[in-house]
LONU-919516 format. One record per residue (C-alpha): x, y, z; residue number from 1; residue in three letters. Coordinates in steps of 0.25 Angstrom, whole numbers, plus 2048, in hexadecimal, padded with zeros to 3 digits. Layout:
# residues N
[banu [X Y Z] NUM 'ALA']
...
***
This chain:
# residues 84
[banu [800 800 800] 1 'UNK']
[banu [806 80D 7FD] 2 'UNK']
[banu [80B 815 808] 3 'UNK']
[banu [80D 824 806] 4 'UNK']
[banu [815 826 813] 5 'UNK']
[banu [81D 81A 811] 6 'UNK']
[banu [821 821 803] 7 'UNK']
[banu [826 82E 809] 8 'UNK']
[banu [82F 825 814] 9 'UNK']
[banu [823 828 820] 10 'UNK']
[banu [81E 81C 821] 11 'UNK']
[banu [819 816 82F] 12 'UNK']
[banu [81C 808 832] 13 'UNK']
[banu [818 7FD 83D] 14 'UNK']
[banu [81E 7F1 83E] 15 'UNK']
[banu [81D 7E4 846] 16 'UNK']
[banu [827 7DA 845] 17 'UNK']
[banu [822 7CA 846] 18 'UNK']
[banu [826 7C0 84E] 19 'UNK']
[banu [82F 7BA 844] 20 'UNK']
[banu [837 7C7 83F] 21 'UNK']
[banu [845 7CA 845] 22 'UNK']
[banu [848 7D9 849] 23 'UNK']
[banu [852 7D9 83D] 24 'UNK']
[banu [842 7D7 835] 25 'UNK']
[banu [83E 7E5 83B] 26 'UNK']
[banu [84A 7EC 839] 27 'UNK']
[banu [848 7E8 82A] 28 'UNK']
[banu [83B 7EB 82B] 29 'UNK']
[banu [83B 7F7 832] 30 'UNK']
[banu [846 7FC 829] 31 'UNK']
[banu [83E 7FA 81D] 32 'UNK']
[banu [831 800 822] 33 'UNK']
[banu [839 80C 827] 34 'UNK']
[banu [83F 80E 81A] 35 'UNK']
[banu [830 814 817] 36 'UNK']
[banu [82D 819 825] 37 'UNK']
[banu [82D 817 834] 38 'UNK']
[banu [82C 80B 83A] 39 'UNK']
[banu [827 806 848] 40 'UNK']
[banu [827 7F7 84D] 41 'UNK']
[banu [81A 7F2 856] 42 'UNK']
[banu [813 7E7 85B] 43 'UNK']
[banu [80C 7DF 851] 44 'UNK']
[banu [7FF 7E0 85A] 45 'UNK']
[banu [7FE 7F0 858] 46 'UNK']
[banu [7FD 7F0 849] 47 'UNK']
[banu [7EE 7F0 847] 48 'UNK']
[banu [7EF 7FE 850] 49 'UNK']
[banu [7FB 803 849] 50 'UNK']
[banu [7F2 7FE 83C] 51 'UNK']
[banu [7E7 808 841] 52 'UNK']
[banu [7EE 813 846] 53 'UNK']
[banu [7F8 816 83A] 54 'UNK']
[banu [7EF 811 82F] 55 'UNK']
[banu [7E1 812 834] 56 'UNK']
[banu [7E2 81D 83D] 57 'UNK']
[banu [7E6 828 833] 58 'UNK']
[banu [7DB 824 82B] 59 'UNK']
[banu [7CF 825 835] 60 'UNK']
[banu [7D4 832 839] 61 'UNK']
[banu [7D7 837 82A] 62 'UNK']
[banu [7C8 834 828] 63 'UNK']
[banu [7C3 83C 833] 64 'UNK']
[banu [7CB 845 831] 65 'UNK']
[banu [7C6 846 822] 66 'UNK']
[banu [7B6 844 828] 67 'UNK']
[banu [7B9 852 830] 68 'UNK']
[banu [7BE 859 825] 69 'UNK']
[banu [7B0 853 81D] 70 'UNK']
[banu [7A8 858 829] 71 'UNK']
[banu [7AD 866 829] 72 'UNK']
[banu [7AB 866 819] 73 'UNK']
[banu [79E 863 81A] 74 'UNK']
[banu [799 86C 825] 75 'UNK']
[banu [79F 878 81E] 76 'UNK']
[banu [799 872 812] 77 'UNK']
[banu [78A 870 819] 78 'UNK']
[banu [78E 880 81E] 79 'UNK']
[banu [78E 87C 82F] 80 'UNK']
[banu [799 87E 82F] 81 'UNK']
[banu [79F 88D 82A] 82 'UNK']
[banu [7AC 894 82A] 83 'UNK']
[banu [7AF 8A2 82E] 84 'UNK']
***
């Protein structure tokens, strides 16, 4: 999936490493990721909230943000809501 702040090098990444990978497995991957970003290392068990919070999160709040901004449109437009 294509990745604009990965692209400009500002790219945030998470990583967990498995049972099975050695630390010289997330040094090579933590260099690899960070070629494009930063990188952090956590707990496998926390993804699904680092999942919602960096990916989700943004989202919900863009929308609301972007449902005020339609609010405010249309009372201005219905004329409730006047400038000056």
């Amino acid at each position: 999936m294509p990745n604009t702040s990965a692209s400009v090098g500002n790219a945030a990444s998470v990583i967990s490493l498995g049972a099975a990978a050695t630390k010289d497995d997330g040094e090579l991957t933590s260099k690899l990721y960070g070629a494009i970003g930063k990188v952090w290392t956590a707990d496998e068990k926390l993804f699904n909230a680092i999942t919602g919070l960096s990916g989700s999160g943004p989202a919900c709040i863009y929308l609301a943000i972007e449902a005020l901004a339609d609010g405010g449109w249309l009372l201005d437009f219905l004329g409730i809501w006047h400038s000056g």
